[in-house]
CHARMM-style PDB file with segment names, atoms N, HN, CA, C and O in Angstrom:
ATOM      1  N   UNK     1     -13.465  14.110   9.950  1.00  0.00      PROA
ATOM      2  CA  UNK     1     -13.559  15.537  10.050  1.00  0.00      PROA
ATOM      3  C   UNK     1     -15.024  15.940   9.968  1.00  0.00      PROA
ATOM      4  O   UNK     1     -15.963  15.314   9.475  1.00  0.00      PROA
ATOM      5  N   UNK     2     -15.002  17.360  10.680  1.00  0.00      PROA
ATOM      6  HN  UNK     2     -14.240  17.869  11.080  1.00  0.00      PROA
ATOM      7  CA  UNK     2     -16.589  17.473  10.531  1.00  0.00      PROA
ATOM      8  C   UNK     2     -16.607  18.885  10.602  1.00  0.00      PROA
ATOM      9  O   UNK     2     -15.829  19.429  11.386  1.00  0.00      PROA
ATOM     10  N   UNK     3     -17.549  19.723   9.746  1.00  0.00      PROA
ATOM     11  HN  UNK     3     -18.180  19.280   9.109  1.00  0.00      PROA
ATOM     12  CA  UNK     3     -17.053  20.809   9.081  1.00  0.00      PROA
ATOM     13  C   UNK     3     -18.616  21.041   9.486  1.00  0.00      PROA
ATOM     14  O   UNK     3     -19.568  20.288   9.284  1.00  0.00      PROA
ATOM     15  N   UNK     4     -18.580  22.566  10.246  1.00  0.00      PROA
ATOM     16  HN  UNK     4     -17.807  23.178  10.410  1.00  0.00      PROA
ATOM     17  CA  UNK     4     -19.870  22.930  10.319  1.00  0.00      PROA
ATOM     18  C   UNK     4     -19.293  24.331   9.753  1.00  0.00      PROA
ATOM     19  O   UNK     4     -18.189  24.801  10.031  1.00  0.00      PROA
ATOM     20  N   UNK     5     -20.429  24.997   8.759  1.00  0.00      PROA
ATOM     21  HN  UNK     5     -21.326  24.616   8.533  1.00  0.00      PROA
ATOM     22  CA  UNK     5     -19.882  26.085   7.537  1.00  0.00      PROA
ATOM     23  C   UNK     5     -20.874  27.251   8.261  1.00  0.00      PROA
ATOM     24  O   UNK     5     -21.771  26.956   9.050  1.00  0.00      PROA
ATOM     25  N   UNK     6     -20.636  28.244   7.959  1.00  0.00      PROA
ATOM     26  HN  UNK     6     -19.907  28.484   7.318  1.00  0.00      PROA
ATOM     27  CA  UNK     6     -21.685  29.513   8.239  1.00  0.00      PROA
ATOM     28  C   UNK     6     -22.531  29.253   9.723  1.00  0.00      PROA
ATOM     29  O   UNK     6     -23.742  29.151   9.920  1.00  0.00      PROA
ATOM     30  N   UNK     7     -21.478  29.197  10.588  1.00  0.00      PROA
ATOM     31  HN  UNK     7     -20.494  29.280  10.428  1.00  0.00      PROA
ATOM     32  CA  UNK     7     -22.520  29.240  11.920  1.00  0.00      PROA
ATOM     33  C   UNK     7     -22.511  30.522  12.566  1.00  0.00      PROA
ATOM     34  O   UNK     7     -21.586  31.308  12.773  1.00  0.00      PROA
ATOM     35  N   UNK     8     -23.954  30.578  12.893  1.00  0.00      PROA
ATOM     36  HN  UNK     8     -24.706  29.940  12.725  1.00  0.00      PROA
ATOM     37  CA  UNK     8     -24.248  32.115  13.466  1.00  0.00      PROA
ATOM     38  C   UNK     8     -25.153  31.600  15.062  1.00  0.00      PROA
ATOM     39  O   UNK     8     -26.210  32.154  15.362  1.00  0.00      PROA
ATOM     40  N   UNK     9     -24.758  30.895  15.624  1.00  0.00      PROA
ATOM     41  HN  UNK     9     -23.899  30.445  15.379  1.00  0.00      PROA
ATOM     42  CA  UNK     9     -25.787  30.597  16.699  1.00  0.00      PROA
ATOM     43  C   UNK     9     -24.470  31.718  18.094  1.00  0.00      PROA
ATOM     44  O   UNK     9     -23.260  31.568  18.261  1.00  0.00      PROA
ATOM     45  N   UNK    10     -25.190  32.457  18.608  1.00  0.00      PROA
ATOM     46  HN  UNK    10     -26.173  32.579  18.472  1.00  0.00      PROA
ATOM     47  CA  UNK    10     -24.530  33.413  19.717  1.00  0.00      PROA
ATOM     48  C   UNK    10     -25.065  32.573  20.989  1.00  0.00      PROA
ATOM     49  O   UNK    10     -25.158  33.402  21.893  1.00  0.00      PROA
ATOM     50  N   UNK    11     -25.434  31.390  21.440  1.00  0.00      PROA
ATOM     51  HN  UNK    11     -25.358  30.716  20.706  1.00  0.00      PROA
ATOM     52  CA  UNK    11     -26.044  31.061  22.540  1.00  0.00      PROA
ATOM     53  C   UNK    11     -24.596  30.122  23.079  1.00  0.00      PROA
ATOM     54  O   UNK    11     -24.226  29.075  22.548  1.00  0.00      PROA
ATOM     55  N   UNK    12     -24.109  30.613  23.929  1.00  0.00      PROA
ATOM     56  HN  UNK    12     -24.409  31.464  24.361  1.00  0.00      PROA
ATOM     57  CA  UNK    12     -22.701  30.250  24.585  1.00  0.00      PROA
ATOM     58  C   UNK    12     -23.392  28.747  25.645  1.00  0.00      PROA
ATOM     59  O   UNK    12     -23.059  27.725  26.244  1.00  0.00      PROA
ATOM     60  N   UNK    13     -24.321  29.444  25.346  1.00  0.00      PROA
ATOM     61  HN  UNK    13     -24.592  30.275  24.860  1.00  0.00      PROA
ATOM     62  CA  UNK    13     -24.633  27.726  26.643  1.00  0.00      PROA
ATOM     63  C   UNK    13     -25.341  26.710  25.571  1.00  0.00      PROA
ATOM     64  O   UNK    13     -25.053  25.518  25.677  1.00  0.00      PROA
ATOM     65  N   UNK    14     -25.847  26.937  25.001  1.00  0.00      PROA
ATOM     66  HN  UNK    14     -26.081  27.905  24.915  1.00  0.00      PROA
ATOM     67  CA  UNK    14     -25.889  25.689  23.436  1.00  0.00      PROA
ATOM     68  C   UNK    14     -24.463  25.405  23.455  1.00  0.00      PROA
ATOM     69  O   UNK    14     -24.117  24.530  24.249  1.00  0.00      PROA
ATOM     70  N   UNK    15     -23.445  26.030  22.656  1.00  0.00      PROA
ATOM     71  HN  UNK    15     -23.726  26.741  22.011  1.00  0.00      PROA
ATOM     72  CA  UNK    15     -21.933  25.630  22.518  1.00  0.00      PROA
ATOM     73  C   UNK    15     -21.713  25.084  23.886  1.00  0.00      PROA
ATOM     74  O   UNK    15     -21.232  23.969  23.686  1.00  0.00      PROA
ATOM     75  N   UNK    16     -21.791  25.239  24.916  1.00  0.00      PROA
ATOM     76  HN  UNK    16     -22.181  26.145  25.078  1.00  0.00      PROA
ATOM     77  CA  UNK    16     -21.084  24.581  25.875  1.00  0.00      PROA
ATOM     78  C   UNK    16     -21.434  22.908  26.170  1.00  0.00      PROA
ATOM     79  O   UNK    16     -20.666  22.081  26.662  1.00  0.00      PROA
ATOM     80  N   UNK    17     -22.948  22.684  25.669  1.00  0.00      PROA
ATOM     81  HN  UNK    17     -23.571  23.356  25.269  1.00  0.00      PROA
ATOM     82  CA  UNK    17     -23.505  21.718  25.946  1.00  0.00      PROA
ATOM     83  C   UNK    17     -22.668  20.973  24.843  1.00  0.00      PROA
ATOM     84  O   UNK    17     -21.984  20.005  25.177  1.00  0.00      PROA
ATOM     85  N   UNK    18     -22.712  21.453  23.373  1.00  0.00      PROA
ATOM     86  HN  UNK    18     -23.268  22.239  23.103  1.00  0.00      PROA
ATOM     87  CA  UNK    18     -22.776  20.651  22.266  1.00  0.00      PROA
ATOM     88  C   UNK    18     -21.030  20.477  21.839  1.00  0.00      PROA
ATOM     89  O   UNK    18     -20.753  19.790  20.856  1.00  0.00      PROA
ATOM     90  N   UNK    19     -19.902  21.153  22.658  1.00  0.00      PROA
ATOM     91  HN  UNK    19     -20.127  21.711  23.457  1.00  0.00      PROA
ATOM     92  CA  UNK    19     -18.509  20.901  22.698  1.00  0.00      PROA
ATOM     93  C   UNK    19     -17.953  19.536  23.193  1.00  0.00      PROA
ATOM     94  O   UNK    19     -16.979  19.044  22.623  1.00  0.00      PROA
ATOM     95  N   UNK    20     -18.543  18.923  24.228  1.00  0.00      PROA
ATOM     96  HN  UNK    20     -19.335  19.322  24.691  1.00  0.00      PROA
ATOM     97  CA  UNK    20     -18.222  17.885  24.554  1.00  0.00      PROA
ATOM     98  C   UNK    20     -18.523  16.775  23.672  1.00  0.00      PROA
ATOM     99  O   UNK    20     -17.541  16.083  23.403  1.00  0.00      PROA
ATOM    100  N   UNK    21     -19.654  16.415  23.136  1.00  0.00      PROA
ATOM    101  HN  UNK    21     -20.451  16.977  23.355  1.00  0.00      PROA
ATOM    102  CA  UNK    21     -20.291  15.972  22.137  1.00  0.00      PROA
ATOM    103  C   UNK    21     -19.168  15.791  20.985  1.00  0.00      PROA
ATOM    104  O   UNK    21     -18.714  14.717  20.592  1.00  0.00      PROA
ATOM    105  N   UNK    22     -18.770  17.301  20.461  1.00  0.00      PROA
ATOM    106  HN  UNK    22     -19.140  18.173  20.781  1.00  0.00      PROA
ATOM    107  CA  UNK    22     -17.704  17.320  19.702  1.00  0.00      PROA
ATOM    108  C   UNK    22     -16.152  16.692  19.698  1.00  0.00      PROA
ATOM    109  O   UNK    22     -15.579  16.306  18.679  1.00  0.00      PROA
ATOM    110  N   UNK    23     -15.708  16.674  20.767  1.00  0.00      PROA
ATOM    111  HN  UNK    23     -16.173  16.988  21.595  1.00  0.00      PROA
ATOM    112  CA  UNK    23     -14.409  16.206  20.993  1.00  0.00      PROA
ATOM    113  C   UNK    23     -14.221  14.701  21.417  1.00  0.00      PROA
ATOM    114  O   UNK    23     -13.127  14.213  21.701  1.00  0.00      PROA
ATOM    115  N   UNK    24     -15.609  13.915  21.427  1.00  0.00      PROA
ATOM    116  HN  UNK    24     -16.498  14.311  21.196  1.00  0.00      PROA
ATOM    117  CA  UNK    24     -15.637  12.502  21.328  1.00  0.00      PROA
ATOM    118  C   UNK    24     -15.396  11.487  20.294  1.00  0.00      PROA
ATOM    119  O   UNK    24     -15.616  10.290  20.480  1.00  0.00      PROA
ATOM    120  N   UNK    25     -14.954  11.970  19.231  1.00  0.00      PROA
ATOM    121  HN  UNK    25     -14.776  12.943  19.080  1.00  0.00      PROA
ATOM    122  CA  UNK    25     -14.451  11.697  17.839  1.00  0.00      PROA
ATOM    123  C   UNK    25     -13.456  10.710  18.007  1.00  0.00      PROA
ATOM    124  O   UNK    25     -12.840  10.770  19.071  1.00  0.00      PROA
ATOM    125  N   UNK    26     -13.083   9.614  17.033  1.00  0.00      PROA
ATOM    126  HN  UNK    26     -13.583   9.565  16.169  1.00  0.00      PROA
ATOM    127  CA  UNK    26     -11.807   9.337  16.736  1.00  0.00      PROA
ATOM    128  C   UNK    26     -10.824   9.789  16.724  1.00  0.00      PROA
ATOM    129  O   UNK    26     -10.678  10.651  15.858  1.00  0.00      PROA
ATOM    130  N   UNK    27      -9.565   9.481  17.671  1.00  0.00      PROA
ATOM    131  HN  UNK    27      -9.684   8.781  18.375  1.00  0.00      PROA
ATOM    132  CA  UNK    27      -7.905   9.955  17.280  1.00  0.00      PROA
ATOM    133  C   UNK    27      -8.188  10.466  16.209  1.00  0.00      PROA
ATOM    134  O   UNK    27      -8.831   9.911  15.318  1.00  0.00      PROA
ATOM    135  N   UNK    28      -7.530  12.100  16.168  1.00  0.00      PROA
ATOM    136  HN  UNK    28      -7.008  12.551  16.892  1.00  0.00      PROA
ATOM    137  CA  UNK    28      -6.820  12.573  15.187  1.00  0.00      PROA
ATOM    138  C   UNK    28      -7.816  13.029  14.693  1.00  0.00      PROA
ATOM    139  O   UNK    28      -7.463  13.644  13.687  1.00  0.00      PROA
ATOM    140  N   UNK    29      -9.240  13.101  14.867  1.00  0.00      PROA
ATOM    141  HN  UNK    29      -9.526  12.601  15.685  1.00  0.00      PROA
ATOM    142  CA  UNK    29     -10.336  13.679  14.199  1.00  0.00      PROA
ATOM    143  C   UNK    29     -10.307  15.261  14.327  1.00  0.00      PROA
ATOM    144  O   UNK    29      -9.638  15.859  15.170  1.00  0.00      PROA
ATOM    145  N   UNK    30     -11.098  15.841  13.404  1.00  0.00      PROA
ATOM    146  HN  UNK    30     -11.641  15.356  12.719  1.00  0.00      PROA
ATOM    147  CA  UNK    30     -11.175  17.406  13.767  1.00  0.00      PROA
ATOM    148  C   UNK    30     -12.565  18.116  13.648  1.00  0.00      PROA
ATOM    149  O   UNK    30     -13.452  17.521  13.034  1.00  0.00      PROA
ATOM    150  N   UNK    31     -12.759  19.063  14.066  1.00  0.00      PROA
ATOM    151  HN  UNK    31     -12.038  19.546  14.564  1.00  0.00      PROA
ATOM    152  CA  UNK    31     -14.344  19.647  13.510  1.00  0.00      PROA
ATOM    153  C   UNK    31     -13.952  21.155  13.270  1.00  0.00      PROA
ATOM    154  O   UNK    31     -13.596  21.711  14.309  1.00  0.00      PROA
ATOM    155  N   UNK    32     -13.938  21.795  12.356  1.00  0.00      PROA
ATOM    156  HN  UNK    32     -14.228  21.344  11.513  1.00  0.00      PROA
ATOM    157  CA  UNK    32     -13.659  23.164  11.786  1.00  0.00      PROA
ATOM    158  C   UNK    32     -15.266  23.988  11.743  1.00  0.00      PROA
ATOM    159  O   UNK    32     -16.225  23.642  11.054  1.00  0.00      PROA
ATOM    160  N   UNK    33     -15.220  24.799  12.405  1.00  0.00      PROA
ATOM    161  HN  UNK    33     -14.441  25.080  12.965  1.00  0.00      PROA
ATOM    162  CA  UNK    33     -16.079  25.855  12.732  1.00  0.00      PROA
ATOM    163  C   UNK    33     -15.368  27.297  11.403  1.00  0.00      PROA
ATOM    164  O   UNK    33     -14.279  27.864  11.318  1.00  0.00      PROA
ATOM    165  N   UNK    34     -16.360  27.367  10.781  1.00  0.00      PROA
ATOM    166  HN  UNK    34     -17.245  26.906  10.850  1.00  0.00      PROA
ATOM    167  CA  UNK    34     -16.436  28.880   9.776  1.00  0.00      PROA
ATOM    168  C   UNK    34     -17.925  29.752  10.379  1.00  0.00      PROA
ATOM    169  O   UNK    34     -19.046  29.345  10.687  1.00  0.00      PROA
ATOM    170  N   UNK    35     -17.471  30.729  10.365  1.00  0.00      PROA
ATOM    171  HN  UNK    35     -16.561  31.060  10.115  1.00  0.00      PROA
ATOM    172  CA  UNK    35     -18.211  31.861  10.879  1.00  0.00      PROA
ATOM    173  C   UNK    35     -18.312  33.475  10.351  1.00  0.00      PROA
ATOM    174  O   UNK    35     -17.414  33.582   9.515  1.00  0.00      PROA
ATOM    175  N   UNK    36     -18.827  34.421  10.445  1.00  0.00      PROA
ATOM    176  HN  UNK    36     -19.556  34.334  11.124  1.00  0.00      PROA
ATOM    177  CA  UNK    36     -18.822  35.586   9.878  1.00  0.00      PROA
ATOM    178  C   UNK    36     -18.720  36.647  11.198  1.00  0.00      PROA
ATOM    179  O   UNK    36     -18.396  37.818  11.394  1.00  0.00      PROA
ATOM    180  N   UNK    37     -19.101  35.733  11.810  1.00  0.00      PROA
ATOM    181  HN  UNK    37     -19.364  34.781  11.651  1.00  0.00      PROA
ATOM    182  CA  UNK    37     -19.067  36.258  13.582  1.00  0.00      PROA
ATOM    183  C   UNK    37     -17.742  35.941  14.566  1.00  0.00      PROA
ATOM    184  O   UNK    37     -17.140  34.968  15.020  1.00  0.00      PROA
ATOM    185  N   UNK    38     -17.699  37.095  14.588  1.00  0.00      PROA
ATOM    186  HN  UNK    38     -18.188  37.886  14.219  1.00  0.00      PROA
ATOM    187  CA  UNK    38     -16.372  37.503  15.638  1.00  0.00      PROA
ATOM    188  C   UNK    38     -16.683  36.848  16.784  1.00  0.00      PROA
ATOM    189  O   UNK    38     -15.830  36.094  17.252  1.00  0.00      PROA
ATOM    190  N   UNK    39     -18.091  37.023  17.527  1.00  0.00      PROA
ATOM    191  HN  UNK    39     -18.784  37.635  17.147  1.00  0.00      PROA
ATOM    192  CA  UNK    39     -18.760  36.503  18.834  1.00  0.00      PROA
ATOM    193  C   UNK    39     -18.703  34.799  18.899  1.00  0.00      PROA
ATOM    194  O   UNK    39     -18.301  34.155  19.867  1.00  0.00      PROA
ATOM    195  N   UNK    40     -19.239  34.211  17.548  1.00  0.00      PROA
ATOM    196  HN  UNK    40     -19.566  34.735  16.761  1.00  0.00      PROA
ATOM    197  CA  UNK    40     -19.040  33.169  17.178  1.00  0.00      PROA
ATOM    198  C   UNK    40     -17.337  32.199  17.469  1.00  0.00      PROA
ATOM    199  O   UNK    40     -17.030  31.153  18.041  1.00  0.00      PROA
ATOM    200  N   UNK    41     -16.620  33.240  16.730  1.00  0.00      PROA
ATOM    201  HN  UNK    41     -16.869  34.090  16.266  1.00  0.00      PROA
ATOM    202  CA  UNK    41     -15.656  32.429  16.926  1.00  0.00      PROA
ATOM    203  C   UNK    41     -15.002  32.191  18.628  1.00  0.00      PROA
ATOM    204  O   UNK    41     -14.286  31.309  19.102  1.00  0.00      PROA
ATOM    205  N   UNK    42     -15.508  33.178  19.105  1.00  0.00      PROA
ATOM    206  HN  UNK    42     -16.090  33.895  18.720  1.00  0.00      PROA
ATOM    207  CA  UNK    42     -15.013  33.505  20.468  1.00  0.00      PROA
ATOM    208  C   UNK    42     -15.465  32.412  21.620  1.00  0.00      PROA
ATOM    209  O   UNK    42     -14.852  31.634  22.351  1.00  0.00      PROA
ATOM    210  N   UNK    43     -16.751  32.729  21.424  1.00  0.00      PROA
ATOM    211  HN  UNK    43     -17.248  33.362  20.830  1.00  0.00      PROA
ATOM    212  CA  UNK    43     -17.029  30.925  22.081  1.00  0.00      PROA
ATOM    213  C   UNK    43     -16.738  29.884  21.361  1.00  0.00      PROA
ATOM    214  O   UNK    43     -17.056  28.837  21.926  1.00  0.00      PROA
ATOM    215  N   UNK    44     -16.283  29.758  20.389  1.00  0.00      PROA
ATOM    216  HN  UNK    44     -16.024  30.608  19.930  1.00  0.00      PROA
ATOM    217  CA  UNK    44     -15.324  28.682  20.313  1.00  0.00      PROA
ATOM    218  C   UNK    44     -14.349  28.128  21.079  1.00  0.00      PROA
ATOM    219  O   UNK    44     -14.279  26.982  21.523  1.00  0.00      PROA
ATOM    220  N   UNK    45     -13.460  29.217  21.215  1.00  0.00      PROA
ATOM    221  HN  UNK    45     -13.517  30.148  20.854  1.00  0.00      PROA
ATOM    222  CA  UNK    45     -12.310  29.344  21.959  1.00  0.00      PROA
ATOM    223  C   UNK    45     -11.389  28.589  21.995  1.00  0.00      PROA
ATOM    224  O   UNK    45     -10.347  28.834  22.602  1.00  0.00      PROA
ATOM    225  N   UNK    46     -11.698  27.161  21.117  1.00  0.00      PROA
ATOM    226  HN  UNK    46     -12.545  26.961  20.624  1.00  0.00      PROA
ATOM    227  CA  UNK    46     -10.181  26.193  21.310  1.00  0.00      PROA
ATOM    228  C   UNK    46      -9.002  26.414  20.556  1.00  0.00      PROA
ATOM    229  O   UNK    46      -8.035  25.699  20.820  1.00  0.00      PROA
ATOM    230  N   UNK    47      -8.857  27.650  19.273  1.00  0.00      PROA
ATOM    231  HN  UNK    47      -9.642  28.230  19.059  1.00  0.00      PROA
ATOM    232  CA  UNK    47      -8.047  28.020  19.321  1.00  0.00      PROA
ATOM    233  C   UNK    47      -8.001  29.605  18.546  1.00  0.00      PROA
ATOM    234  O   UNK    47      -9.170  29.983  18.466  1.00  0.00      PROA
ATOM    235  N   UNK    48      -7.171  30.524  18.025  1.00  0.00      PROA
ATOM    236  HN  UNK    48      -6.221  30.217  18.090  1.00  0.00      PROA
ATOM    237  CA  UNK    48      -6.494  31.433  17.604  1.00  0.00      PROA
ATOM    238  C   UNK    48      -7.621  31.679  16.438  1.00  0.00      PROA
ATOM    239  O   UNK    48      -7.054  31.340  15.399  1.00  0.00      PROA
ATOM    240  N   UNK    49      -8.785  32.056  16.159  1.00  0.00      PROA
ATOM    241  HN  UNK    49      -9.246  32.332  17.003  1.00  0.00      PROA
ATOM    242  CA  UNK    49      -9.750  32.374  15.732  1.00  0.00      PROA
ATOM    243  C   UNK    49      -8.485  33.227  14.072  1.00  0.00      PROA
ATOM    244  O   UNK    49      -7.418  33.842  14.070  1.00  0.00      PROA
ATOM    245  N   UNK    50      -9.231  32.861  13.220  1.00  0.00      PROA
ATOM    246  HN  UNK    50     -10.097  32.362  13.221  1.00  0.00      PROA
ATOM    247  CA  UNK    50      -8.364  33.446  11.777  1.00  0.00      PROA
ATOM    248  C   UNK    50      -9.484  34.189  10.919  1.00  0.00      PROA
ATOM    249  O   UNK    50     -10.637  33.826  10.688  1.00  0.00      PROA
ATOM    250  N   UNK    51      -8.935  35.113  10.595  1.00  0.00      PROA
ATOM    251  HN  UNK    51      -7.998  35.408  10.783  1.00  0.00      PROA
ATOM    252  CA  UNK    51      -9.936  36.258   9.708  1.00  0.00      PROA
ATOM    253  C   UNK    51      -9.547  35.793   8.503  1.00  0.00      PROA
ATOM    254  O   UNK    51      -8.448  36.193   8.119  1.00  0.00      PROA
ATOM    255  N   UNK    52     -10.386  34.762   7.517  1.00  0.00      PROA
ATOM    256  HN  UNK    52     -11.279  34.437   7.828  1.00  0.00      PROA
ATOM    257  CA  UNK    52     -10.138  34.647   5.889  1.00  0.00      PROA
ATOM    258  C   UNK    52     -10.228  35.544   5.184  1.00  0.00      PROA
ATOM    259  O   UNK    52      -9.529  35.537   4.170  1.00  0.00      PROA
ATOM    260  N   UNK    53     -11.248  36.824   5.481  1.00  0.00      PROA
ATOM    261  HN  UNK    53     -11.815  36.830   6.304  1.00  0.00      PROA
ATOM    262  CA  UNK    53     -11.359  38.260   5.017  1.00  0.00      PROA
ATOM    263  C   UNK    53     -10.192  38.345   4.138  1.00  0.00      PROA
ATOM    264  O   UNK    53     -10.117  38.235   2.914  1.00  0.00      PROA
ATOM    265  N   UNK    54      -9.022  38.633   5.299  1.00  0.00      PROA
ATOM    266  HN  UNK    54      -9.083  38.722   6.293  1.00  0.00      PROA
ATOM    267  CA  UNK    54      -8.057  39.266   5.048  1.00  0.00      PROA
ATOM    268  C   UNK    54      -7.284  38.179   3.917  1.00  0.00      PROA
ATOM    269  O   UNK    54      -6.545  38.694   3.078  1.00  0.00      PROA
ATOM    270  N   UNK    55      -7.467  36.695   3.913  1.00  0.00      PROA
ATOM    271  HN  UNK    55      -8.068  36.276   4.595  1.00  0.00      PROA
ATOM    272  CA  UNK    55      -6.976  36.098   2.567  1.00  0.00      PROA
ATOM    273  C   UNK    55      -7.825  36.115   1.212  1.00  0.00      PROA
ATOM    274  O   UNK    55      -9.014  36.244   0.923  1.00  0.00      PROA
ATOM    275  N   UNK    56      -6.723  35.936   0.581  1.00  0.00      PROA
ATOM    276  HN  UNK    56      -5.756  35.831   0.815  1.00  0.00      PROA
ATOM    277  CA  UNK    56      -7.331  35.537  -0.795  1.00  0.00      PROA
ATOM    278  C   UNK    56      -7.958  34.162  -1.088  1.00  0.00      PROA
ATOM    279  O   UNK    56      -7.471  33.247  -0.424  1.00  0.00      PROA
ATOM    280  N   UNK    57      -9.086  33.779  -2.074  1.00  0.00      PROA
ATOM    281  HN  UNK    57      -9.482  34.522  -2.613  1.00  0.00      PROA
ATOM    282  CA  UNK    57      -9.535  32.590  -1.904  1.00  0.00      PROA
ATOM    283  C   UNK    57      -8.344  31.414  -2.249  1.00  0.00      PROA
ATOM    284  O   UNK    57      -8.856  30.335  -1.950  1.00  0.00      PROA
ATOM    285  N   UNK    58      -7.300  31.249  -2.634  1.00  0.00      PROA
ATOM    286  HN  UNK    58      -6.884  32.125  -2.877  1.00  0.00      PROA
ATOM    287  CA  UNK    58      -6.408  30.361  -2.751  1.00  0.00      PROA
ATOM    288  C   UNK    58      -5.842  29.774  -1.714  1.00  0.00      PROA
ATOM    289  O   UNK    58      -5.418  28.621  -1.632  1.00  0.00      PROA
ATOM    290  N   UNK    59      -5.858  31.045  -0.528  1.00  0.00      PROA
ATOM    291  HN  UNK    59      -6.202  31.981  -0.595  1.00  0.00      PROA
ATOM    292  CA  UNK    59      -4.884  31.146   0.545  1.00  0.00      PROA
ATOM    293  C   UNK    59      -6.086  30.652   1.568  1.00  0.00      PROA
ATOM    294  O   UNK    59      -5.718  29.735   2.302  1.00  0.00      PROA
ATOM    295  N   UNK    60      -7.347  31.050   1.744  1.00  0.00      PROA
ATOM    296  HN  UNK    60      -7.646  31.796   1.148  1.00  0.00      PROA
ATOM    297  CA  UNK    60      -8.457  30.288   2.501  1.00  0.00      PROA
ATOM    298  C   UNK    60      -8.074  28.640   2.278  1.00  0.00      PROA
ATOM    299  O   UNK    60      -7.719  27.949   3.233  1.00  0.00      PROA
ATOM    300  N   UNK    61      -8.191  28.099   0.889  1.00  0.00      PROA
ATOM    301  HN  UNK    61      -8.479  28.660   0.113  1.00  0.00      PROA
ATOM    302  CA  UNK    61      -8.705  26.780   0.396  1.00  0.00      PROA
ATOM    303  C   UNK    61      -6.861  26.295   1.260  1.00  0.00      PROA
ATOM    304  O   UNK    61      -6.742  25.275   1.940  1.00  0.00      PROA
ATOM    305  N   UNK    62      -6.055  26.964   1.081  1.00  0.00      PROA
ATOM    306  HN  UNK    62      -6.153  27.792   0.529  1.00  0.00      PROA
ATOM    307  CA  UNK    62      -4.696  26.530   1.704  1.00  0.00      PROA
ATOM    308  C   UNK    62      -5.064  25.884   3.081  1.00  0.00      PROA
ATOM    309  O   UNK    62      -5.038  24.753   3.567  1.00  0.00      PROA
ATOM    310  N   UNK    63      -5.379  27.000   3.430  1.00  0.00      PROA
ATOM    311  HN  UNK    63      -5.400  27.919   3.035  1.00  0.00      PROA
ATOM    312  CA  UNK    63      -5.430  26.862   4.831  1.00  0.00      PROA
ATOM    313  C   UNK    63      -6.559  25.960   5.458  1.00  0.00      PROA
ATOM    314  O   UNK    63      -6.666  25.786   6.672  1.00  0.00      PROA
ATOM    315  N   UNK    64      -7.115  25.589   4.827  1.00  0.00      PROA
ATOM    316  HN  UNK    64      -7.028  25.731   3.841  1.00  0.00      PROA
ATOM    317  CA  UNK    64      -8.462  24.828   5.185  1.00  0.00      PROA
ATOM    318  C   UNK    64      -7.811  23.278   4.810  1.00  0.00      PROA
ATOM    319  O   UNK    64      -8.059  22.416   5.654  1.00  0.00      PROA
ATOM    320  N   UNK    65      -7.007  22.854   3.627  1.00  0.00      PROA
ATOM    321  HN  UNK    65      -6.805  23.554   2.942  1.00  0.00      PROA
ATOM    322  CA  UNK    65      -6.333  21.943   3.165  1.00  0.00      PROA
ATOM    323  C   UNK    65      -5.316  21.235   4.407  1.00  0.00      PROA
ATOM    324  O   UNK    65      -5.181  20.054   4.727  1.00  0.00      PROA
ATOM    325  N   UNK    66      -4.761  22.320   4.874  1.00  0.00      PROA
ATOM    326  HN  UNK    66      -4.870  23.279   4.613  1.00  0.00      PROA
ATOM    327  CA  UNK    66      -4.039  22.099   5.921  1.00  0.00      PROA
ATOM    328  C   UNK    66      -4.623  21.569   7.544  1.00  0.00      PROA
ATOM    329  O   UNK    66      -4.160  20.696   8.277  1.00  0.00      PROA
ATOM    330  N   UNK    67      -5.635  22.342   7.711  1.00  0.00      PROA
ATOM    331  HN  UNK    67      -6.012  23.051   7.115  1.00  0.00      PROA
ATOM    332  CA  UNK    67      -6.930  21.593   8.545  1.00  0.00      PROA
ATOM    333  C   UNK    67      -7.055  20.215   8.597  1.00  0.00      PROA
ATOM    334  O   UNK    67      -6.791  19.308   9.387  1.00  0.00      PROA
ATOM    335  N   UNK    68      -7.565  20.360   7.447  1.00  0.00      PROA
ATOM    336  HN  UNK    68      -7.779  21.096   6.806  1.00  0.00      PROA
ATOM    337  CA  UNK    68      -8.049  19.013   6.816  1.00  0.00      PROA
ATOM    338  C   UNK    68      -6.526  17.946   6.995  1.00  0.00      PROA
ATOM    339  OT1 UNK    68      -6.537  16.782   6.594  1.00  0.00      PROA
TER     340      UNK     68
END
């Protein structure tokens, strides 16, 4: 797993270069993107972008557990 925390980079063509890179991992591997940026998560795009805002910290660490 590979956990990049607080990313704020808005340059969609950096992410595009550095996605492929990413998904060359071992079966079953994952890389979890956290962000504060809406824009951020958006070029992400591989999946259903989640507002932790709206959880409580128990329910974040849940859900990140489950990631993981």
């Amino acid at each position: 797993m590979l956990l990049l925390n607080d990313v704020w980079n808005k340059d969609a063509q950096k992410w595009m270069l550095l996605k492929p890179l990413l998904s060359t991992g071992a079966s079953g591997s994952k890389t979890i993107v956290t962000t504060r940026s809406r824009r951020v998560a958006e070029i992400m795009g591989t999946v259903t972008a989640d507002n932790p805002s709206l959880l409580g910290q128990e329910d974040c660490l849940s859900l990140f557990y489950q990631c993981v």
